[in-house]
matplotlib code that plots the C-alpha trace (Angstrom):
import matplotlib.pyplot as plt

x = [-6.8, -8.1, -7.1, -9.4, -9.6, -5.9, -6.8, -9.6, -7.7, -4.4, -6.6, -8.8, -5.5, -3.7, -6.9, -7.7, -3.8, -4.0, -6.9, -5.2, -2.1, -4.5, -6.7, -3.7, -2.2, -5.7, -5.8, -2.6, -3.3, -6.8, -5.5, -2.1, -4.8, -7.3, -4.0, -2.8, -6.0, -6.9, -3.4, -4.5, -7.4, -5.8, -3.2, -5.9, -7.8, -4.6, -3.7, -7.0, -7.4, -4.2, -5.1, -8.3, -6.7, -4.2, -7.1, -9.0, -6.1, -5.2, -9.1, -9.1, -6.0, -7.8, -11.0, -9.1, -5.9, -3.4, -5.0, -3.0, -3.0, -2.0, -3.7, -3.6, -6.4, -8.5, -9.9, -11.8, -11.6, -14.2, -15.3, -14.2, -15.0, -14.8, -14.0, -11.0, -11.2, -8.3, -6.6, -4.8, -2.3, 0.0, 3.9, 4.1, 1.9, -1.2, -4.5, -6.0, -10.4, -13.2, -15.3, -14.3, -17.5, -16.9, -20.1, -18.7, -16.5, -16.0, -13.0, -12.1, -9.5, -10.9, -10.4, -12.1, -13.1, -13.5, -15.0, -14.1, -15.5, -12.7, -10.7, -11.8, -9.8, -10.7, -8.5, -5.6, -5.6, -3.0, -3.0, -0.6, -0.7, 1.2, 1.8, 2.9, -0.8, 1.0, -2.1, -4.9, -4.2, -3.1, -2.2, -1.2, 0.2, 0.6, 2.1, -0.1, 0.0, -1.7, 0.7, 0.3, -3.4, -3.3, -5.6, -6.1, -7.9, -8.7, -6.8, -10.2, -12.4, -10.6, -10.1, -13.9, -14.3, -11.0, -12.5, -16.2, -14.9, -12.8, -15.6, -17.6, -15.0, -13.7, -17.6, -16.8, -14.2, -15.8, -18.2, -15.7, -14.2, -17.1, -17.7, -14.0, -14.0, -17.3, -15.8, -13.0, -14.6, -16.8, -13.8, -11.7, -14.9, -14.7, -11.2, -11.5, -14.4, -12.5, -9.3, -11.8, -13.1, -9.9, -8.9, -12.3, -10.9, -7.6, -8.7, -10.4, -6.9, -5.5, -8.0, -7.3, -10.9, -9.2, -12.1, -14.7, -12.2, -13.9, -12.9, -13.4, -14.5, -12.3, -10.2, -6.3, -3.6, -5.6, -7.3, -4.2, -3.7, -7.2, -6.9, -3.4, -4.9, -7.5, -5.4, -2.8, -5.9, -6.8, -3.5, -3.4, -6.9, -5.1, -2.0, -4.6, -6.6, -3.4, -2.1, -4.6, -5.4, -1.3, -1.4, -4.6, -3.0, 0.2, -1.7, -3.2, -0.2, 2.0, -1.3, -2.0, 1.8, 1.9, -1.5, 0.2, 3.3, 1.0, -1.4, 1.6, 3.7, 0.6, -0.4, 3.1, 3.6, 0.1, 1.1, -1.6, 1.3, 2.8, 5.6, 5.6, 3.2, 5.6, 8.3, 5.6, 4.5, 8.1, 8.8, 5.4, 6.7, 9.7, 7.9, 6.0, 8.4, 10.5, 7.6, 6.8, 10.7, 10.1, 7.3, 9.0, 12.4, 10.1, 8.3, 11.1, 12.7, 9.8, 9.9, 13.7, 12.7, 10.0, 11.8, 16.0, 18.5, 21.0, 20.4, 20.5, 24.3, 23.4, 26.1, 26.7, 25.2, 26.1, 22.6, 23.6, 25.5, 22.2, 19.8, 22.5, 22.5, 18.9, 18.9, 21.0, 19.4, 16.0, 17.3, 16.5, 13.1, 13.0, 14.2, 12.1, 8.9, 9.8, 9.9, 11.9, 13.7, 14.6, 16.3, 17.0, 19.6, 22.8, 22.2, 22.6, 26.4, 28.1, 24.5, 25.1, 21.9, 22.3, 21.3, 22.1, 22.6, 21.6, 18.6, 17.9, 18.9, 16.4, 13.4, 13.7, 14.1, 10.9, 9.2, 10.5, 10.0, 6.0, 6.2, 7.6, 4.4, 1.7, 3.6, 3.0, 5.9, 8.2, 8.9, 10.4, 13.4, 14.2, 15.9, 15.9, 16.6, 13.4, 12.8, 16.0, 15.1, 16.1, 13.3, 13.0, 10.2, 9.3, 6.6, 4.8, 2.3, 0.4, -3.6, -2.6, -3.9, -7.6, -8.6, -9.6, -6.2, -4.4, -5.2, -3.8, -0.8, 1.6, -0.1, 1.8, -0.1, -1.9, -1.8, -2.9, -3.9, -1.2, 0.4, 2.8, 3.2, 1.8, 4.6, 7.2, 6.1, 5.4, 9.5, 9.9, 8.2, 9.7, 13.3, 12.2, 11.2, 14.1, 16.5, 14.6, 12.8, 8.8, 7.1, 4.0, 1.7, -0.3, -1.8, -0.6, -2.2, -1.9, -1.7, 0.2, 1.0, 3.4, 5.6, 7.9, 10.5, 11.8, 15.3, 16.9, 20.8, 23.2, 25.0]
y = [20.0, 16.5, 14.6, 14.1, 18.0, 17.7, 15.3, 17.5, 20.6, 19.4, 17.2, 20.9, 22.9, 20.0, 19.9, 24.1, 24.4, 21.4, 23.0, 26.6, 25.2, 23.6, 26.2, 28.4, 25.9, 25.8, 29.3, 29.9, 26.7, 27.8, 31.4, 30.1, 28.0, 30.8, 33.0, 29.8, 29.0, 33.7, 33.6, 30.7, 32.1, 35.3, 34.1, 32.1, 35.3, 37.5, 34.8, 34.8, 39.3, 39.6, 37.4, 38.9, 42.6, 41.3, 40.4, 43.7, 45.6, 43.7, 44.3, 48.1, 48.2, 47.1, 49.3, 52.6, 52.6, 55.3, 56.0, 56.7, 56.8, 60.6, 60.6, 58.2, 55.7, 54.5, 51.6, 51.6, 48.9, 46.8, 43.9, 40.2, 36.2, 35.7, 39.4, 39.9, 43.7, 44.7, 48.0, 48.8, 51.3, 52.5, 52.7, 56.1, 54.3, 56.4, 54.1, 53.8, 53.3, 51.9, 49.4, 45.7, 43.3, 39.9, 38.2, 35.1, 34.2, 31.1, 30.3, 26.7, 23.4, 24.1, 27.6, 31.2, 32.6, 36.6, 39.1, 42.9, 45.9, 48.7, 50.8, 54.7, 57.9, 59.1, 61.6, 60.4, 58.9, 57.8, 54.9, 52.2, 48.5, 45.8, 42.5, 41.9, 42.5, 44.9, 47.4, 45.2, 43.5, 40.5, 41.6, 39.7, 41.6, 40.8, 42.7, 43.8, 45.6, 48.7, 49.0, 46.8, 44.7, 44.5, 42.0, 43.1, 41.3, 42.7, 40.6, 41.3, 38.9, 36.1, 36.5, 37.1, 33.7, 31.7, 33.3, 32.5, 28.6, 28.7, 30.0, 26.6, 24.7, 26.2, 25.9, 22.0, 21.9, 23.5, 21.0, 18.4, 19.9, 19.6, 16.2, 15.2, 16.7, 15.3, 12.4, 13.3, 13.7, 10.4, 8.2, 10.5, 9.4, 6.0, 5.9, 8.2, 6.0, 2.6, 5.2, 6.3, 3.2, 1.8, 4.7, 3.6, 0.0, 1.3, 3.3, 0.2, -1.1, 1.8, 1.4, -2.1, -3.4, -6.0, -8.2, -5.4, -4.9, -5.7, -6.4, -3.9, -5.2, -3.3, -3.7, -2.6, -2.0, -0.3, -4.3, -5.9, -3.2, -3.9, -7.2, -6.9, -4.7, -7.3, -10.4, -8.0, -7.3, -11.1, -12.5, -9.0, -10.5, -14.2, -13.1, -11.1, -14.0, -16.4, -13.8, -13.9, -18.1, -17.6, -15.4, -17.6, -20.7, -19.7, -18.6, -22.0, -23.8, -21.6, -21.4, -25.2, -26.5, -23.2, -24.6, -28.2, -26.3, -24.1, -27.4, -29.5, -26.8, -25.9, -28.8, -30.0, -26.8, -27.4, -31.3, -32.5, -34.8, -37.1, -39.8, -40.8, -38.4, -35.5, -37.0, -37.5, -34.0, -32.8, -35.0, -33.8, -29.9, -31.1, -32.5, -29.2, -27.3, -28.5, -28.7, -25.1, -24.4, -26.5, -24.1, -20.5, -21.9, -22.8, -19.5, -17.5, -19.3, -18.9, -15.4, -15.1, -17.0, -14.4, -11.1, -11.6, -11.7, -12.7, -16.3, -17.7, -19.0, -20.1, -22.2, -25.2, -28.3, -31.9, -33.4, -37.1, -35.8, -34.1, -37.2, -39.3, -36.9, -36.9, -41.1, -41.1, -38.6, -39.6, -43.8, -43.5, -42.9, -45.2, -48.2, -47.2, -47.1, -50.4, -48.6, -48.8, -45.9, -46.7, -44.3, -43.5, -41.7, -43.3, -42.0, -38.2, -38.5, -34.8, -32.9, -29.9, -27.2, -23.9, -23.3, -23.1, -26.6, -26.7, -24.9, -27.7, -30.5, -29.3, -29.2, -32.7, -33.6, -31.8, -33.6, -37.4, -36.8, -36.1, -39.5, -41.7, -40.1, -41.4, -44.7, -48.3, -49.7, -47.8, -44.8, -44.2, -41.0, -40.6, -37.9, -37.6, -35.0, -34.5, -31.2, -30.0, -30.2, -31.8, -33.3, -34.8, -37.2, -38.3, -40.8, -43.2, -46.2, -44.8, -42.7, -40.2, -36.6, -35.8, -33.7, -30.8, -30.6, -30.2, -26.8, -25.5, -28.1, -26.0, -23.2, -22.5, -24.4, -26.8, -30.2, -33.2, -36.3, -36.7, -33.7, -32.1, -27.9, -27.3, -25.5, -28.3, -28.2, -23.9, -23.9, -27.0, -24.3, -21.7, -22.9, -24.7, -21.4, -19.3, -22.0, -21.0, -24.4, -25.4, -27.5, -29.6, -32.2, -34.9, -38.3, -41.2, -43.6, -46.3, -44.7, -42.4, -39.1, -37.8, -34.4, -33.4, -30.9, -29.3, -26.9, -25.9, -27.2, -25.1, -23.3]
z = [9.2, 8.9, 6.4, 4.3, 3.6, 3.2, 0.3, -1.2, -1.1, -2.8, -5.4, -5.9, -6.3, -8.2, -10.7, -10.9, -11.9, -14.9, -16.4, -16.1, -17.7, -20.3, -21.0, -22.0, -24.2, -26.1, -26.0, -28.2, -29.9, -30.6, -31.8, -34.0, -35.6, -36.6, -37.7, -39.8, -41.5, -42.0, -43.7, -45.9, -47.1, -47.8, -49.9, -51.9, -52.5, -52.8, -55.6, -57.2, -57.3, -58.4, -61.4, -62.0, -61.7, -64.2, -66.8, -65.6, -67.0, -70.3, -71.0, -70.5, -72.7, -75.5, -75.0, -73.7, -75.8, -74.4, -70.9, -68.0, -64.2, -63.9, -60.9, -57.5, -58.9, -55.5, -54.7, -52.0, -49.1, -49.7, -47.7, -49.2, -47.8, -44.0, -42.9, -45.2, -46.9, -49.5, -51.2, -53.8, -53.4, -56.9, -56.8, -55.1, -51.9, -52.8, -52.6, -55.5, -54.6, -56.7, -55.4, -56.0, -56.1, -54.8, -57.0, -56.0, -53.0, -51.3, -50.3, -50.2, -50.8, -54.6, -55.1, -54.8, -57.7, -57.5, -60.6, -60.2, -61.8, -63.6, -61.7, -61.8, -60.6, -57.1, -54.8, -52.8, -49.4, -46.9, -45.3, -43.3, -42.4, -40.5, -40.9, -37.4, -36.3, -33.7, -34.8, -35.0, -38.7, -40.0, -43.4, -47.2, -49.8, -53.4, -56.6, -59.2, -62.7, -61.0, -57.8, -54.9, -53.4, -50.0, -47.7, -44.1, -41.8, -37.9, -35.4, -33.0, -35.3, -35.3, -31.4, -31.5, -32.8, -30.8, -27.4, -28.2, -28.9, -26.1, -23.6, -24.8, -24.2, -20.3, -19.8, -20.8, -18.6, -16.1, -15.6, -16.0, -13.2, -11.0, -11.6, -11.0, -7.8, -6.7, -7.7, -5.8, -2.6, -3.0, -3.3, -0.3, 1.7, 0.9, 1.5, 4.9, 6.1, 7.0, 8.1, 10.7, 11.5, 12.1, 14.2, 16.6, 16.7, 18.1, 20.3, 22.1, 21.7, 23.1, 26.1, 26.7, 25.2, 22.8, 22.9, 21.4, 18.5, 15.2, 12.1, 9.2, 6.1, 3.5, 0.5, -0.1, 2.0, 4.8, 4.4, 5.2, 8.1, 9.9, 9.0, 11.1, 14.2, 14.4, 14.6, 17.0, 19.4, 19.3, 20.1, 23.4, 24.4, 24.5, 26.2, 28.6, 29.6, 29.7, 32.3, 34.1, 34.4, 34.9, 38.3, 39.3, 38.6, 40.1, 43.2, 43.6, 42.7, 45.8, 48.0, 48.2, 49.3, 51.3, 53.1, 53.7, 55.2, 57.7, 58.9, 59.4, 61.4, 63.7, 64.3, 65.6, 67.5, 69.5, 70.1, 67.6, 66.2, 68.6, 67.9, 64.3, 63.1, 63.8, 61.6, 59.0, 59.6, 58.9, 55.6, 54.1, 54.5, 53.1, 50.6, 50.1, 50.3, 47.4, 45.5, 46.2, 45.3, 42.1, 41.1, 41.7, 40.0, 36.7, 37.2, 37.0, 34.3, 32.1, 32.7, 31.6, 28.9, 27.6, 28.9, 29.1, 26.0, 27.9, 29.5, 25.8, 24.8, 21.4, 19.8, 17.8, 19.3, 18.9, 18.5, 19.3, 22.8, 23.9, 22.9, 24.7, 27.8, 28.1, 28.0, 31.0, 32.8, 32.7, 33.1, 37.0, 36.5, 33.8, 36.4, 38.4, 36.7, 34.8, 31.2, 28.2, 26.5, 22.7, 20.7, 16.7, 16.0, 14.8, 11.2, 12.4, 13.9, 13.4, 12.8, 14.4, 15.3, 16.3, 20.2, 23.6, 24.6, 28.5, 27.4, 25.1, 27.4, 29.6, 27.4, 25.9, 29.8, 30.6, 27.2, 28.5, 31.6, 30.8, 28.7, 31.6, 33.6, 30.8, 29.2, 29.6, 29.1, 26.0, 25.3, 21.8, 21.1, 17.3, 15.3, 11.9, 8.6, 7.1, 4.0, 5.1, 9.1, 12.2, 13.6, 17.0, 17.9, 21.6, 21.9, 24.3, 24.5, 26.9, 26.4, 24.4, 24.6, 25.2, 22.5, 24.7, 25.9, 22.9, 21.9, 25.2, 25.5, 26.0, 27.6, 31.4, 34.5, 31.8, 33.2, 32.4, 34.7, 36.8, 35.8, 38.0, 37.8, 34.4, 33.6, 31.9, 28.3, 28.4, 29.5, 26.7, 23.8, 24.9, 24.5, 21.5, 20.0, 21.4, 19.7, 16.2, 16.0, 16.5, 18.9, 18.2, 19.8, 18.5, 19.3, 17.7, 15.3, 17.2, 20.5, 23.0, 22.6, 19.6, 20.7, 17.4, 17.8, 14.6, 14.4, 10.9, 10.5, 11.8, 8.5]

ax = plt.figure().add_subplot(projection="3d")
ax.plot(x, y, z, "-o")
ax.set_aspect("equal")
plt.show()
C-alpha cells in the first residue's frame, strides 16, 4: 500500500473512532442533562400541586363540613407543562381521578403556578410506577392531604428530544468530518508530492545520472533531506569527473616517460645512437624511469591515503622536531637553487599535535618543496597558536597563484608552471586532513603564494 494511503487510512480510522467516542459521550451527556433538568421541573410542580391540593382541601372543609372519602376518590391523569401528567392515589394505593386543570403552567427559575378544580368520587383503578425509568417513567412523588400526587414523565420524550439534538449535531460532525479529511488528504498530497519527487531524484542517483539531479524546492525536514541528496549528488558528480581527469591524467603522466623510454631503447638497439648519444640515450631512460617510479609510488600512496586505516600511526608529535626535520631536508635544494629558508617557531617548544609524524614530515616536504620551485630568493616557515590552533604557514616571494588555479589547487595531477606530477599537494591535503587539520591556499599581499596548515592541540 503506498504511503500515502497508509496516511489517509490511519488519519480516517484515527478520526471515525474520536468522533464515535465523542458522540457517545454527548449522548449520555445530552440524556443525564434532559433527566436532570425533567426532574427539576417536576419537583417544582410537585411542590407547587401539593400546595394547591393542600388549599383545595382546607376550602372544601369549610363548604362540605363532615364529608368523607368512603370511596377510592380518582383523579384522573391529566396532562401538565412539558409532557409531565400526575395521579393521585389515597393511603390504600387506590387512584383517586378528577380532572386537574393546569390554567396556568410555566415552569421556570421563578416558579409555576398551577389552579385545580375539587376532587369528585370515581371507581377504583390500579396502577404502578417506577422511578428507575426501568418501565418507561421517570417519576416524582410528593405527600399530600388526600393520599399521595405522583408526576410521571415517559422516558421516550425526553429521548425524542436528546436524539433529535443529537442527530443535528452528528450531522455537524459529520460534515466536520468531511472537511477534515479532505483536509487531510490535501496536506498528505502536499506532503507525498516532494516524497515522490525526491524518490525521482534518487533514482538518477541510483543510476549514476548525478548531474540531472535537481533540487526540490520544499520546506521541513524532507527540505533539509533534498537539500542533502542534492549537495550528496554534487559532490558524486565532482568525485566522478575528478576520476576521470585522474585516470586521464595518470595515463598521460605514465604514457609520456613510457614514450621517452621506448624512442631511446629503439633507437639504440637499431644503431641510431652512436658514441655519446647512447650514454645520453641511457641517462634519459634513467631519467624516465625514475620519474615514472616517482609517479606510481605517489599514486599508490594517495590511494592508501583515501582507502586504508591502517598506514596512519597517529601519535603525539613534537611540532618543532618536524619543522626542524623538514629545514634540513629540503637545505640541498635550497643550496642549490641559491634560496633562503627562515623559520618561526621558537615560541611553540613542547606543542604537541596529534598525528602520524612521517606522514606529516612528508607533506610539509611536498609543500616546501613546491615553494623552492616558484621563489626568488626566501622562503618563509612559521608556526604559531592562533583561536586555540596550530597553524603552520609556508610562503615564498615568488608569482603567486593564478587565480584559475586556486580553486583546483589541490586537486591530483594539477600542476602549475613548472610543476612536476600534480600530485604533491593532493598527498600534502590528504595527510593534512587524515591528521584532523585543514589545508588552504592563498596569494599573498605582497606576493608569492601563502599555504596555511591548521591542526587542533593534542589533549
Amino acid at each position: 500500500m503506498k504511503l500515502v494511503h497508509q496516511i489517509n487510512l490511519a488519519f480516517g480510522i484515527s478520526l471515525v473512532l474520536v468522533l464515535a467516542i465523542t458522540g457517545i459521550v454527548i449522548h449520555y451527556v445530552l440524556l443525564g442533562h434532559f433527566i436532570g433538568t425533567q426532574k427539576e421541573d417536576m419537583r417544582t410542580v410537585g411542590e407547587a400541586l401539593t400546595a394547591s391540593f393542600t388549599k383545595a382541601t382546607l376550602q372544601d372543609d369549610e363548604m362540605k363540613t363532615g364529608t368523607a372519602f368512603e370511596r377510592t376518590a380518582v383523579v384522573p391523569v391529566i396532562p401538565l407543562v412539558s409532557g409531565m401528567s400526575a395521579v393521585v392515589t389515597d393511603d390504600a394505593g387506590n387512584i383517586v381521578t378528577d380532572t386537574v386543570t393546569s390554567t396556568t403552567a410555566a415552569v421556570g427559575a421563578s416558579s409555576t403556578a398551577i389552579s385545580l378544580q375539587a376532587v369528585r368520587l370515581a371507581q377504583p383503578m390500579d396502577i404502578q410506577f417506577t422511578t428507575t425509568g426501568a418501565t418507561g417513567y421517570l417519576v416524582q412523588r410528593n405527600p399530600i392531604p388526600q393520599g399521595t400526587l405522583t408526576l410521571y414523565t415517559p422516558m421516550n420524550k425526553i429521548k425524542a428530544i436528546e436524539q433529535e439534538l443529537l442527530g443535528r449535531l452528528l450531522i455537524v460532525f459529520g460534515a466536520g468530518v468531511a472537511l477534515m479529511f479532505g483536509l487531510s488528504l490535501l496536506i498528505t498530497n502536499r506532503l507525498i508530492k516532494p516524497l515522490n519527487r525526491l524518490r525521482t531524484e534518487l533514482r538518477k542517483v541510483t543510476e549514476r545520472r548525478f548531474s540531472d539531479v535537481e533540487l526540490i524546492e520544499t520546506g521541513g525536514e524532507i527540505g533539509s533531506v533534498a537539500q542533502t541528496v542534492y549537495d550528496m549528488a554534487g559532490e558524486l558528480n565532482k568525485f566522478i569527473q575528478v576520476q576521470k581527469h585522474f585516470f586521464q591524467n595518470a595515463s598521460h603522466e605514465l604514457k609520456t616517460p613510457l614514450m621517452s623510454i621506448a624512442g631511446y631503447a629503439e633507437g639504440i638497439r637499431d644503431g641510431v645512437f652512436e658514441g655519446e648519444g647512447v650514454r645520453k640515450g641511457l641517462d634519459i631512460i634513467l631519467s624516465e624511469s625514475d620519474r615514472m617510479k616517482n609517479i606510481v609510488t605517489e599514486m599508490t600512496l594517495l590511494a592508501k591515503l583515501d582507502s586504508e586505516e591502517h598506514i596512519f600511526r597517529i601519535d603525539d608529535v613534537q611540532l618543532k622536531d618536524v619543522l626542524n626535520e623538514t629545514s634540513e631536508r629540503i637545505n640541498p635544494l635550497l643550496v642549490r637553487k641559491g634560496l633562503a629558508l627562515h623559520m618561526e617557531h621558537d615560541a611553540l617548544i613542547g606543542l604537541v599535535v596529534r598525528g602520524d609524524r612521517d606522514k606529516l614530515l612528508q607533506a610539509l616536504l611536498n609543500i616546501v618543496s613546491n615553494a623552492v620551485r616558484y621563489a626568488r630568493r626566501d622562503i618563509y616557515l612559521r608556526a604559531a597558536l592562533r583561536d586555540g590552533k596550530v597553524e603552520i604557514t609556508v610562503s615564498d616571494d615568488g608569482d603567486g597563484i593564478p587565480d584559475e588555479l586556486l580553486p583546483y589547487l589541490f586537486h591530483r595531477f594539477v600542476k602549475g608552471k613548472d610543476g612536476d606530477s600534480g600530485l604533491g599537494l593532493a598527498i600534502a591535503r590528504a595527510i593534512v586532513e587524515r591528521c584532523g587539520g585543514l589545508i588552504t591556499a592563498r596569494n599573498g599581499s605582497n606576493g608569492g603564494a601563502v599555504f596555511t596548515l591548521g591542526f587542533p592541540p593534542a589533549g
